[in-house]
C-alpha positions in Angstrom: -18.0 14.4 36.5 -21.4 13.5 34.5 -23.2 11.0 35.9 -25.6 8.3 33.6 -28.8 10.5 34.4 -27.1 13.7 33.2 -25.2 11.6 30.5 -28.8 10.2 28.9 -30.4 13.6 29.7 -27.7 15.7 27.8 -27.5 13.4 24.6 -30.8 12.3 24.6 -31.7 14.2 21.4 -29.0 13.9 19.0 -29.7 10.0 19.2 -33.5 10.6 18.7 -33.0 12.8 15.9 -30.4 10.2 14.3 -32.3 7.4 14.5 -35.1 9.5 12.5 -32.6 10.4 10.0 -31.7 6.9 9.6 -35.7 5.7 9.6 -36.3 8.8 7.0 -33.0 7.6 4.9 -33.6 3.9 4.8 -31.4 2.0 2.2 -30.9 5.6 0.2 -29.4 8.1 2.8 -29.6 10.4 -0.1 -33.2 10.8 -0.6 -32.5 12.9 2.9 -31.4 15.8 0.8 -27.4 17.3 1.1 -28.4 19.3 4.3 -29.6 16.6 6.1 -26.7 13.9 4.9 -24.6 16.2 6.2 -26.5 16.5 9.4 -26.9 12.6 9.7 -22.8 12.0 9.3 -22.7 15.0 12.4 -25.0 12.7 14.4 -23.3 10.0 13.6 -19.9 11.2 14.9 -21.5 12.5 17.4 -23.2 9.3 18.4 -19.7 7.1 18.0 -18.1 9.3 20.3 -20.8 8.7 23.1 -20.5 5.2 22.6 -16.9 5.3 23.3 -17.7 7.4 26.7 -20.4 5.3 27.9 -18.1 2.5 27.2 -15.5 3.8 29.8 -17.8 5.4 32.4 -21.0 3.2 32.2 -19.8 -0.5 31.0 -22.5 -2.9 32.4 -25.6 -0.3 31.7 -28.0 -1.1 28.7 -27.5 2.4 27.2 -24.3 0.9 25.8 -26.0 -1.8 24.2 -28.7 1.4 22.7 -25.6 3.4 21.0 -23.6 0.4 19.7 -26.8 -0.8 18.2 -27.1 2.9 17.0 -23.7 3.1 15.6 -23.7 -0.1 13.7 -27.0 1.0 11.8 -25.6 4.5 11.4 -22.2 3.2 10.2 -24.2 1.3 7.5 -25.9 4.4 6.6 -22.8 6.6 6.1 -20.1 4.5 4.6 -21.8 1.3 2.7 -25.2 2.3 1.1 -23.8 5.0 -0.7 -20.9 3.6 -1.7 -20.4 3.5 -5.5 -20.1 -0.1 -7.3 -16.5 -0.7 -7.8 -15.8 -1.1 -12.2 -12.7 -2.4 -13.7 -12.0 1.7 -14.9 -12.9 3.3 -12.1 -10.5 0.9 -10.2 -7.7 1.2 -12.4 -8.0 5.2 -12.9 -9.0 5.9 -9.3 -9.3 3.7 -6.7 -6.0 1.3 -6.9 -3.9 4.6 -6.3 -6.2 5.6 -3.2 -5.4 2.3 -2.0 -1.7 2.9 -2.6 -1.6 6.3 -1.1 -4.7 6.6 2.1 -1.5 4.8 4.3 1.1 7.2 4.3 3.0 6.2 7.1 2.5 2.1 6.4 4.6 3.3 2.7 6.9 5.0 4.7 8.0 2.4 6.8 7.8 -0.4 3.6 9.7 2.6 1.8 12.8 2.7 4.8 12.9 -1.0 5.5 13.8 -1.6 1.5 15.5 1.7 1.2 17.8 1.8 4.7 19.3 -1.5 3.9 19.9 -1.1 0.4 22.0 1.9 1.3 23.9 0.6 4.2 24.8 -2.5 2.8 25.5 -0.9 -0.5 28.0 1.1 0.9 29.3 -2.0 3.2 29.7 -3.8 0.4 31.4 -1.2 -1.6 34.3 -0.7 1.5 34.6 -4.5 2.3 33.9 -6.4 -0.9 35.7 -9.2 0.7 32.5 -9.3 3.4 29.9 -9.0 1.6 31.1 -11.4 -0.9 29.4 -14.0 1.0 26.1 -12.4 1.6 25.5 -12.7 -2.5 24.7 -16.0 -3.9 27.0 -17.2 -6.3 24.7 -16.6 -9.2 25.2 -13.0 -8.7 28.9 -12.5 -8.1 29.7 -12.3 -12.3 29.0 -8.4 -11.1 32.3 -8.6 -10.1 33.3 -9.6 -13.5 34.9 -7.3 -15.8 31.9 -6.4 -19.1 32.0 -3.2 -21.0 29.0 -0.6 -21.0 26.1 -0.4 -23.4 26.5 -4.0 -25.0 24.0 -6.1 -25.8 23.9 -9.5 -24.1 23.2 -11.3 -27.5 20.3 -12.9 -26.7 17.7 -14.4 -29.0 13.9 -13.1 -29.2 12.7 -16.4 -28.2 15.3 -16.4 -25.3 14.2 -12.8 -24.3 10.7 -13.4 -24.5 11.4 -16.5 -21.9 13.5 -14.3 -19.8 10.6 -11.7 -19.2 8.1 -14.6 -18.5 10.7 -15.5 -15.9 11.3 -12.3 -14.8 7.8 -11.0 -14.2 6.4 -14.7 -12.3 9.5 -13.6 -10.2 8.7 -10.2 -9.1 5.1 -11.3 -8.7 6.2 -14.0 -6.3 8.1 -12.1 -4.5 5.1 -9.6 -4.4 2.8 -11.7 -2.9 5.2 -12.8 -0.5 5.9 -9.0 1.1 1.4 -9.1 1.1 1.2 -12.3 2.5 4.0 -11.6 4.9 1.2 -9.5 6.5 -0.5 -12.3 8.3 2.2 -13.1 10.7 1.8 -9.7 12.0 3.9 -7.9 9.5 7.1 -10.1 10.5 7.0 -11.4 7.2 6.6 -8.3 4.9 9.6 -6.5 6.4 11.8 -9.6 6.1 11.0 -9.7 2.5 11.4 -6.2 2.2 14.8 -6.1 3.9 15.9 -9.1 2.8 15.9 -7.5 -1.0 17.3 -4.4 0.3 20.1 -6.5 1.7 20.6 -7.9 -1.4 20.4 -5.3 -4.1 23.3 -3.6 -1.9 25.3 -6.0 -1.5 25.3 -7.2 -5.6 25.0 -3.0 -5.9 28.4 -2.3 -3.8 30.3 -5.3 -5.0 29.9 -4.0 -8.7 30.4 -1.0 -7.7 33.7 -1.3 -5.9 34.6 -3.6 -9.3 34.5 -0.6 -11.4 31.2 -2.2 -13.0 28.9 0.4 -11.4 28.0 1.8 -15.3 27.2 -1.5 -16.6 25.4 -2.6 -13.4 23.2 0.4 -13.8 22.8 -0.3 -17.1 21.0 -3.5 -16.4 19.0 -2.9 -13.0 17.6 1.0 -13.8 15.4 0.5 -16.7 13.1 -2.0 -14.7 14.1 -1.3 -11.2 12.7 1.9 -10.3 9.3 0.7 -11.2 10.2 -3.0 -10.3 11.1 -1.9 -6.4 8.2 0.3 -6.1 6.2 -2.4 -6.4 7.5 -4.1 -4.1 7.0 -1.2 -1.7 3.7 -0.9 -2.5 3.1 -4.9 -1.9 4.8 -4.1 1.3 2.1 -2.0 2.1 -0.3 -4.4 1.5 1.0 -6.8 4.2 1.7 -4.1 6.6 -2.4 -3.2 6.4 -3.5 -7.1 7.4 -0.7 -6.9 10.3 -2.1 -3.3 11.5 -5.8 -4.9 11.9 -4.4 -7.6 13.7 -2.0 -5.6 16.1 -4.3 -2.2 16.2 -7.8 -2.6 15.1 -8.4 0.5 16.7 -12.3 1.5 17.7 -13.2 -1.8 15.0 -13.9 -5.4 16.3 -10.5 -7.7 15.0 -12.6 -9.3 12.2 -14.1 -6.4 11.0 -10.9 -4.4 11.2 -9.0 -7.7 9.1 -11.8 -8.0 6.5 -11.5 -4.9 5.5 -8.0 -4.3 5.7 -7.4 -7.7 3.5 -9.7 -6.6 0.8 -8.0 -3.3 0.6 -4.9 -5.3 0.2 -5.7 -8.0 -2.4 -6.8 -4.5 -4.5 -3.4 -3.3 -4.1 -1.6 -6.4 -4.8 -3.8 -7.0 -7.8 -3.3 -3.3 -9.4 0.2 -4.2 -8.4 0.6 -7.1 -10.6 0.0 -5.4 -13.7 2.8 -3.0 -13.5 5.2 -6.1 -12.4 4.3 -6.7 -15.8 5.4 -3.9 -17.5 8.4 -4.2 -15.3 9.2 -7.4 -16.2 8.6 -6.5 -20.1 11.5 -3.9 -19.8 13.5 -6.5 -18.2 13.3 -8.9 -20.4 13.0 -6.7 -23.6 15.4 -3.7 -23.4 17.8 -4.2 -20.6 19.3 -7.4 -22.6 19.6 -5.1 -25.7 22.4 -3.1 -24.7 21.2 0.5 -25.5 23.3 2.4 -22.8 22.6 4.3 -19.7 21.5 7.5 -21.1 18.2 5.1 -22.6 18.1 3.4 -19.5 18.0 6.6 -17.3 15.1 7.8 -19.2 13.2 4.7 -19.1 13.9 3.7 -15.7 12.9 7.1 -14.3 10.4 8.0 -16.3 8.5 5.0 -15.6 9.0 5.9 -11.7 8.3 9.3 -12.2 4.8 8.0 -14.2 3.8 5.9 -11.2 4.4 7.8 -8.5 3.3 10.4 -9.9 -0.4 9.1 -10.8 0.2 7.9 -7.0 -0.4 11.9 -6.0 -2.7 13.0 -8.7 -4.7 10.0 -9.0 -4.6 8.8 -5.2 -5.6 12.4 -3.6 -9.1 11.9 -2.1 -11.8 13.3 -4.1 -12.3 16.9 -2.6 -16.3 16.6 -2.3 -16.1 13.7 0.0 -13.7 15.4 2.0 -15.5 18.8 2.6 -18.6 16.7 3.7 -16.9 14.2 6.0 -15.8 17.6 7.8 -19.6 18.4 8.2 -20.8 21.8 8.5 
């Protein structure tokens, strides 16, 4: 096993030669030329790791203090000096679906815990409408009602207008709820999130199981594709404060949270807008009665549209990639 003498012996250079790349770099690492950036991000993995072994084997010795001082200053070198001034575009055509998509498993678990219940209760709901009549409020059990597809609720344009205001405050309260949910370690995200699931299949079922399944689907698809991935995505949002609270990882707690919330007011604010649209749909077309076929195509062509710019939009750039990999 390597003692500190052969530890400080062994390593000796690669922190010399970083902290000359870092002197030589100052405030513009890329005045170092690509060969040399690429060398300095090599050192500086190279010098994080050796902080995280001197850590464990050599706790109370002062070459700990040396590398984490080392680290931080190369840290600030690699990810924050270069980093590119955030803009309004370049937010909405690039980084909000980054944000979205560089969590995969955080969206998969937002995904099941809205997803899982919908289904199960859906088909509960469906089997035992008696049940699950008491799990929907009574403002929603008219799905039980008999109404014919494809007709318009005969609403005014003043009165739809209202109803889309309504609609879209709604779906951006409940939004921020599923983000803010985050801060009591994700206990309140994935209540909101299965509390809707629980509810969407139990109204869902219940119409369903009334022989109102077309006219129910009538009225939710054309906003609710895009309407629920929202608050999926929201989901994520609180799910990333509650990760830097329960697993920081190799990042102090505060840094690990202040970066983590910032990523997540980005998402919930590129979030927002398409609760808009959302809510616009809502309030516009699925009062007007224009049948499922219209519906289908809207509702699923706006999912298809998000998710989509979600792959496209969200991969990371290929560049950056190839260079965090070093040569």
């Amino acid at each position: 096993m390597t003692n500190l003498d052969e530890f400080v012996r062994d390593r000796a250079a690669t922190w010399t030669e970083f902290e000359q790349l870092l002197q030589a770099g100052g405030n513009s690492p890329a005045r170092l030329g690509a060969e040399r950036v690429l060398r300095l991000g090599a050192c500086y993995r190279a010098v994080a790791g050796d902080l995280a072994y001197a850590r464990r084997r050599f706790p109370a010795d002062p070459v700990v203090a040396r590398l984490e001082q080392l680290t931080q200053r190369g840290r600030h070198a690699v990810y924050n000096t270069t980093r590119p001034r955030q803009t309004i575009v370049r937010f909405a055509s690039r980084g909000y679906w980054r944000r979205v998509r560089e969590r995969p498993v955080l969206l998969l678990i937002a995904i099941v815990c809205l997803a899982g219940p919908t289904l199960l209760t859906g088909y509960w709901a469906w089997r035992d409408p008696g049940s699950a009549g008491g799990l929907v409020p009574q403002s929603y059990q008219s799905v039980t009602e008999p109404r014919p597809a494809g007709r318009s609720l005969g609403i005014s344009v003043d009165e739809e207008s209202a109803m889309a205001a309504d609609i879209f405050t709604n779906n951006i309260q409940v939004s921020f709820l599923a983000f803010a949910g985050g801060i009591l370690v994700g206990l309140g995200t994935l209540y909101v999130l299965i509390q809707n699931g629980l509810l969407l299949g139990a109204v869902a079922g219940l119409a369903i199981g009334a022989g109102n399944g077309r006219p129910f689907f009538e009225l939710v698809v054309a906003h609710g594709v895009l309407e629920l991935s929202c608050i999926v995505v929201s989901g994520v949002a609180g799910l990333r404060i509650a990760s830097a609270i329960v697993d920081p990882g190799t990042r102090p707690r505060s840094v690990a949270l202040r970066a983590e919330s910032r990523a997540a007011v980005e998402i919930v604010l590129g979030t927002a807008v398409w609760l808009v649209v959302a809510g616009l749909v809502e309030g516009f077309l699925t009062p007007a009665g224009t049948g499922l076929t219209v519906v289908l195509v809207v509702g699923l062509g706006l999912g298809i549209l998000y998710w989509g710019l979600v792959i496209w939009r969200g991969a990371p750039d290929r560049v950056a990639a190839t260079a965090a990999l070093g040569p």
